[in-house]
C-alpha positions as CSV (number, residue, x, y, z in Angstrom):
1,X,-1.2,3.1,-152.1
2,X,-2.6,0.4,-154.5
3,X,0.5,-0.2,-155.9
4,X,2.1,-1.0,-152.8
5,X,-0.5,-3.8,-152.2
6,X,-0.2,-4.7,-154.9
7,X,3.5,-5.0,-154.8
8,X,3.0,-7.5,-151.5
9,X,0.4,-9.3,-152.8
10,X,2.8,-10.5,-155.9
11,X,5.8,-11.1,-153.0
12,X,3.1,-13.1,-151.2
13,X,2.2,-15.4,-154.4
14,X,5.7,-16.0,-155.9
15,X,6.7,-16.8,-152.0
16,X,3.8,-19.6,-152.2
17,X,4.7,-20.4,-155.7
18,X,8.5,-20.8,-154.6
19,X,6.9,-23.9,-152.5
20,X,4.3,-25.4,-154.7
21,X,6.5,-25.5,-157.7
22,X,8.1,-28.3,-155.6
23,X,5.0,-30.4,-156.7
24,X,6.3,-30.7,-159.9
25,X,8.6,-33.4,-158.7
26,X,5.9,-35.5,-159.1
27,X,5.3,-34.8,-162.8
28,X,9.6,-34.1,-163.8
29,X,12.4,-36.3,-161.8
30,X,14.2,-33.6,-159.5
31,X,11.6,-31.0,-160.6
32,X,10.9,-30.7,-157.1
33,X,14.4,-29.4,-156.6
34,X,14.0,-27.6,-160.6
35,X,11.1,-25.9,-159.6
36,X,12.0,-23.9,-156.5
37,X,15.2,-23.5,-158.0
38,X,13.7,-21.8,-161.2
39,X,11.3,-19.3,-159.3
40,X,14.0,-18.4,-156.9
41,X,16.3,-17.6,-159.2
42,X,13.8,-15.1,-161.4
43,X,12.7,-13.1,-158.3
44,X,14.9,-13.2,-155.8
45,X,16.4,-9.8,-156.9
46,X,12.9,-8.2,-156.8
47,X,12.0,-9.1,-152.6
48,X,13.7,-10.2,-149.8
49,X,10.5,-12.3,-148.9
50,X,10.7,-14.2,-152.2
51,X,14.7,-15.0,-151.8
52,X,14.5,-16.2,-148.1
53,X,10.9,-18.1,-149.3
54,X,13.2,-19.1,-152.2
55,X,16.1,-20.7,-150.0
56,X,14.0,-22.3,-148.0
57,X,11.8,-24.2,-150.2
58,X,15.1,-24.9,-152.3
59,X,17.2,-26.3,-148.8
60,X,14.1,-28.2,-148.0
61,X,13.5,-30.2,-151.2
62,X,17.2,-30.9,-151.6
63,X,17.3,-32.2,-147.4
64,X,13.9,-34.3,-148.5
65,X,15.8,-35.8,-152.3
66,X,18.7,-36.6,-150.8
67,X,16.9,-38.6,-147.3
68,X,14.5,-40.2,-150.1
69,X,17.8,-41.2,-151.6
70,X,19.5,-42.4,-148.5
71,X,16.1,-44.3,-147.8
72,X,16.5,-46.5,-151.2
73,X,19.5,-49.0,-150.3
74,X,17.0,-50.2,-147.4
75,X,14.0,-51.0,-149.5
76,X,15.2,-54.6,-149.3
77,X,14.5,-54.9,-145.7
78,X,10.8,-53.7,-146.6
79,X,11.8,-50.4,-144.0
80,X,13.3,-48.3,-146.5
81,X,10.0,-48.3,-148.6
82,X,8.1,-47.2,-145.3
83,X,10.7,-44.4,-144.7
84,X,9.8,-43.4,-148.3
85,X,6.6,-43.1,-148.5
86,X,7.0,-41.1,-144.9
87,X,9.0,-38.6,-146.4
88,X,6.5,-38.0,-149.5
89,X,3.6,-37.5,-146.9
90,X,5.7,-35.2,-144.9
91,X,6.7,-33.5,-148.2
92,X,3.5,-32.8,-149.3
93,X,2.0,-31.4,-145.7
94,X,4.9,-29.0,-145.4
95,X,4.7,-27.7,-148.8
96,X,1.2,-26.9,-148.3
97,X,1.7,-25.8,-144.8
98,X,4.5,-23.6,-146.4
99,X,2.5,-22.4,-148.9
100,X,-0.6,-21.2,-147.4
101,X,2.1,-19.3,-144.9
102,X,3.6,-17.5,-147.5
103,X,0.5,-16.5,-149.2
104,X,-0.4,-14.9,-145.5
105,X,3.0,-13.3,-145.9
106,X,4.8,-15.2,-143.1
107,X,8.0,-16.8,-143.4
108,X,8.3,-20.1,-142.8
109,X,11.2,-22.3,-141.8
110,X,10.5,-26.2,-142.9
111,X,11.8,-28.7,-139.8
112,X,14.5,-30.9,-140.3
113,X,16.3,-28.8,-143.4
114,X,19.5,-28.8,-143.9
115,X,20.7,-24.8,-144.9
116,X,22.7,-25.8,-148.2
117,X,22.0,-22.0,-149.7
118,X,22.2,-19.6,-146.8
């Protein structure tokens, strides 16, 4: 029996670790899309949680680089740098909304993400 909890309690952290390892984006360019990437590809053989957790995380952070990306050409018209700093505020509240979700064991499905990895 204590295994077992065990066993969910580790799918619950690396299913919130999935998420916050998008913070390191803001330490590594594109480790925000490194960081899921690495976790999910380490355990996403060992729980279904962690590879959906994984995916989503990973489809996220690549919809949010590439509208951050999009957002850059418009910078000269002052907008752009408004729809920036949008996109890191929403980043941030949905990672940690994602996060604490995970670490309650429930999945989670970020709005607005584009399902690159399916």
């Amino acid at each position: 029996m204590e295994y077992v909890d065990q066993n969910l309690k580790d799918e619950r952290m690396w299913g919130m670790f999935c998420h916050l390892s998008a913070f390191a984006g803001y330490i590594v360019p594109f480790g925000s899309i490194i960081g899921p990437l690495v976790v999910w590809v380490l355990k996403k053989n060992e729980s279904v949680f962690v590879d959906e957790q994984g995916k989503e995380a990973l489809n996220f952070q690549i919809t949010i680089t590439l509208f951050k990306l999009l957002s850059i050409p418009f910078w000269l018209v002052f907008i752009g740098i408004l729809i920036f700093a949008a996109l890191v505020i929403f980043n941030i509240i949905m990672v940690i909304i994602a996060s604490i979700k995970a670490n309650n064991g429930e999945s989670f499905r970020y709005p607005l993400s584009i399902r690159f990895i399916k």
